[in-house]
N, C-alpha and C positions, 0 to 999 in steps of 0.2 A: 504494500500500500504506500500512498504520498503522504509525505508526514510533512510538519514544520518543526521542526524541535530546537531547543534552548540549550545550550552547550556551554556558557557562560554567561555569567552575568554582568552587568553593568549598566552603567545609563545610557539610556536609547537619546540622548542628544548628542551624546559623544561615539556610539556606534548606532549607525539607521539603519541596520541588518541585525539585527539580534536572533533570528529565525535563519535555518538554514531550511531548505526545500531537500528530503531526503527520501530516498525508497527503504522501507522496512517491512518484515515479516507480518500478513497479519493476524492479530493478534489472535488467539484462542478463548472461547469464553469456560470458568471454571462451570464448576457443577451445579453452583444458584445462580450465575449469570445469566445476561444474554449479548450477542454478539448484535454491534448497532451499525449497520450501514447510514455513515454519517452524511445528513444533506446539505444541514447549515449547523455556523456555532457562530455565535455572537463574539463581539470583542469587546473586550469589560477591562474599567481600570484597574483593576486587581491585575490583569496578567501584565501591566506595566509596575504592579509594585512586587510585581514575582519576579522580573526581568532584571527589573533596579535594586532588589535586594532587601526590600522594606519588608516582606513575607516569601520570605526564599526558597525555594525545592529544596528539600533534607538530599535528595540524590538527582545528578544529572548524568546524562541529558534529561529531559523532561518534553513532553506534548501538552502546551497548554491550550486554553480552552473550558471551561466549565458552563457555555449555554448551547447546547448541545440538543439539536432535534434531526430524527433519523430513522431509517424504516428495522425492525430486527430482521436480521439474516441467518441468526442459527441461537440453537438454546439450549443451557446446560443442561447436564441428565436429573436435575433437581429441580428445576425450575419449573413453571406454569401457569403462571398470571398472563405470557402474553403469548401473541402465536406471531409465526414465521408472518412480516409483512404489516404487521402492526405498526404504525406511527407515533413516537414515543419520542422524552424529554428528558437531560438530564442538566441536575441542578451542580450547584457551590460541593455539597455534600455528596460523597462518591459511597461512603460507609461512617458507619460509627459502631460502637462495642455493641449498643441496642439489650445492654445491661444497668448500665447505669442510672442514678435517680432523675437525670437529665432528658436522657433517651424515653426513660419507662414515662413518663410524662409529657413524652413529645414534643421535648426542645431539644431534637439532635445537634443543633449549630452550636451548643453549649458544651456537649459532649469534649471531654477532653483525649479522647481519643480516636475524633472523628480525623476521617482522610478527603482531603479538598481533593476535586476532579481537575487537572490540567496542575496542579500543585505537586502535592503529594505522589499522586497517578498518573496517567498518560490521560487525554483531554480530549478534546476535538476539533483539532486543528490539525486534522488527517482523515479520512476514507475511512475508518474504522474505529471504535473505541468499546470496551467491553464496560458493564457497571453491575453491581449487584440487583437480578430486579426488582427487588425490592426500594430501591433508590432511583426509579426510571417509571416514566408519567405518561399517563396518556395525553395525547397531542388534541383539543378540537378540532374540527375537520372547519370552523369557520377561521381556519387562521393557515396562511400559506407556512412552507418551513421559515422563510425569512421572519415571518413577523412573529412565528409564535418563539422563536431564541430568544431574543432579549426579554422577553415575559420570563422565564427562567430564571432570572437572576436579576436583572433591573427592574422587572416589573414586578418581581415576588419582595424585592428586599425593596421596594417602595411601598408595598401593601404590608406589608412589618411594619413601617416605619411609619405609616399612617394607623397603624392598628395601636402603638404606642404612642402616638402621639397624644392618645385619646377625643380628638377632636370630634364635635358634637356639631352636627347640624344648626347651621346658624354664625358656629363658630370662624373666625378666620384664620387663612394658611396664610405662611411664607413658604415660599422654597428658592432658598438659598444655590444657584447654580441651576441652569436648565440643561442636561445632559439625557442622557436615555432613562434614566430611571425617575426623574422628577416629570417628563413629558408624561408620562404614563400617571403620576400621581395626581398630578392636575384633570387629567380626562378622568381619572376614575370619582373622584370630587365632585366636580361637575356632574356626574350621572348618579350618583350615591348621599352627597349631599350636596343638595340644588342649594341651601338658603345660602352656605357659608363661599366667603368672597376669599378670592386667590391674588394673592402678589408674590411679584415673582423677580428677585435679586437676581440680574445674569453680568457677565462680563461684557460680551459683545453686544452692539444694536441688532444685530441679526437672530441671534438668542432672543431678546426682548418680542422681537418684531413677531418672531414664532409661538412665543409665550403666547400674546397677546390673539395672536389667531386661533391657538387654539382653547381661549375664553379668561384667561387672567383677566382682571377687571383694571390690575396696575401693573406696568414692568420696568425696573431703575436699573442705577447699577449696582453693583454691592454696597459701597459702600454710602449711600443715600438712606435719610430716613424715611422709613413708609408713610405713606398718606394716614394710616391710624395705625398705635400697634395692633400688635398679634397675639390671639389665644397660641398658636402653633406656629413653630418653624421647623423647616424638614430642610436639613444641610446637609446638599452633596457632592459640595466640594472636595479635591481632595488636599486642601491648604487651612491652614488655621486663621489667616483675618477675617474669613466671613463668619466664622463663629461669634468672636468678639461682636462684628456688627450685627447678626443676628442676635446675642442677649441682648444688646442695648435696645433693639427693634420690639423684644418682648415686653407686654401687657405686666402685668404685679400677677405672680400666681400662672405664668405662663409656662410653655414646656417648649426646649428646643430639642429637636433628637439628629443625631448626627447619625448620618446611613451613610457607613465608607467603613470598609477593611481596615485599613492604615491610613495615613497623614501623611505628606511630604513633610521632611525638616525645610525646608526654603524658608519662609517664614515664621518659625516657631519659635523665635526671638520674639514677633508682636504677643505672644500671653503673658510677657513681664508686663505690658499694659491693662492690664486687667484690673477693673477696679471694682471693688464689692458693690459700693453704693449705686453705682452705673452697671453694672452687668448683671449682676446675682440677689444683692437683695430682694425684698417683698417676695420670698418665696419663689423664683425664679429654679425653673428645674432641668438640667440639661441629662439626657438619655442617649445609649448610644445602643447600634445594633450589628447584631453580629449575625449578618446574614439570616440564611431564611432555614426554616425547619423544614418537612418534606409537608406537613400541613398545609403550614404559609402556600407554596406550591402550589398543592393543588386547590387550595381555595380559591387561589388568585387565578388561577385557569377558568376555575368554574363562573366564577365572577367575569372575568374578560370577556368570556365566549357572550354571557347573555349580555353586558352593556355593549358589547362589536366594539371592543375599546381594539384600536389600532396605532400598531408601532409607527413612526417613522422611519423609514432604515435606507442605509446606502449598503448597498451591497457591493463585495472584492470578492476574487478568486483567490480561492484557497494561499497562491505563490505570491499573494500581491498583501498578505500578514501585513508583513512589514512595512509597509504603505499604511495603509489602516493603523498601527498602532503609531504611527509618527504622528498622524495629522491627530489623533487623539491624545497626543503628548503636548502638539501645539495648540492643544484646543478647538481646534477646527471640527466642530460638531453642530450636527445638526440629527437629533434625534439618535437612533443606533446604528453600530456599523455591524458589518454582518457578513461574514465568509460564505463562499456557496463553494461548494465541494461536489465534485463530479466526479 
């Protein structure tokens, strides 16, 4: 099979190849597996902070990749939830112990022995990838492969991160950065809760200008005070000043939650600015999330399919990775990006 795989690491501004385009063996699936013929995988900033060293593969080379949709091709002699041809998703979460008081309660991303897909594992940024099926989803048939990846992991770990933020009909959102998972959190708002109004912190006027199409009622830049504060902020940046400007933007008794793997150090000098009276008091609650459970998942599927909530995506081949994660290094985003593999 064609693979892309990670052989070193380092920053992708100083190497814009970090992916090498390689033939390998494919893989075989174990005895609860199933083997996935891969059609799309989404590219998520996480495999730039796998790349850069911020959450790094225990062993290389590595295949990244964790939003991963695909038809199954063959199935272990244990297995039987899906059959040959079935259309199927994998998430962040490849396995977990499925022992633990984390697991037994159905917070596998808490799991301290869970294994990330494209991390940990081999991914889907290649023709083939095997998962336990137990960790592999069914696809809706209202959603092509392109659009249903980034729901895998932008759009589940933004329905997290709306599900924490507690936000209540009526109430209002911030979201801090408009990238693939905040686009999704906005449409889903909008169709779930009509009353509560959306502003939306982005960098670029092209960001704003998207935001605002698809029903933000305000879009600045980061660092601008909103028109009113916020019951909620949803930050998913992957830099630390729009935190700061998000508490300052929260209400007394407000919640911001930060949806990001890791943090770049670039700016992590500005939280020596951090001032209680201006940031944090009146009850001021900041929450962070750690990716999605296999719940999260599949709720946010079931959810997508009936609101016909849809991705934005540019879609790359497979060889052209490394393209794709540059221009999402340099911010050049608009909605998700999305590998098609043939």
């Amino acid at each position: 099979m064609k693979a892309m795989i990670l052989k070193k690491l380092g920053s992708i501004s100083e190497n814009k190849t970090p992916l090498e385009l390689t033939d390998l063996p494919d893989p075989v699936p174990g005895e609860t597996e199933i083997l996935v013929r891969v059609s799309a995988c989404g590219v998520c900033h996480t495999e730039l902070d796998e790349i850069e060293g911020r959450t790094p593969p225990p062993n290389l080379p590595v295949i990244p990749g964790h939003q991963v949709v695909g038809t199954v091709e063959q199935i272990g002699g244990k297995a039987g939830t899906f059959a040959i041809g079935d259309r199927v998703g994998v998430g962040w979460i490849h396995s977990s112990c499925e022992r633990c008081k984390f697991c037994l309660e159905g917070n596998e991303n808490l799991c301290h022995e869970f294994k990330a897909t494209g991390r940990d594992v081999n991914g889907g940024y290649a023709q083939y990838m095997t998962v336990t099926e137990r960790f592999a989803f069914r696809i809706p048939d209202t959603f092509s492969s392109s659009e249903a990846a980034p729901l895998l992991c932008a759009g589940a770990i933004g329905y997290r991160s709306l599900e924490l933020s507690g936000l209540k009909d009526g109430q209002n959102l911030g979201l801090t950065g408009f990238g693939a998972s905040a686009h999704l959190v906005l449409q889903m708002v909008i169709h779930s809760l009509p009353k509560s109004k959306i502003y939306v912190f982005a960098r670029s006027e092209g960001e704003r200008e998207f935001a605002r199409e698809l029903g933000a009622v305000w879009a600045g830049a980061a660092e601008e005070d909103s028109p009113e504060k916020l019951d909620c902020i949803i930050d998913t940046t992957p830099v630390w000043k729009p935190v700061l400007e998000a508490l300052r933007n929260l209400k007394s008794g407000g919640r911001l939650v930060i949806n990001a793997i890791r943090k770049e150090e670039v700016d992590k000098d500005c939280l020596l600015q951090l001032d209680y009276p201006e940031h944090l008091w009146m009850e001021k609650e900041i929450k962070s999330v750690a990716n999605v459970s296999r719940r999260d998942i599949s709720e946010f599927l079931k959810i997508a399919a009936e609101i016909s909530l849809k991705p934005e995506v540019q879609e790359f081949a497979l060889e052209d990775a490394n393209e794709a994660l540059v221009e999402l290094k340099a911010k050049k985003i608009r909605g998700a990006k999305v590998l098609m593999i043939r």
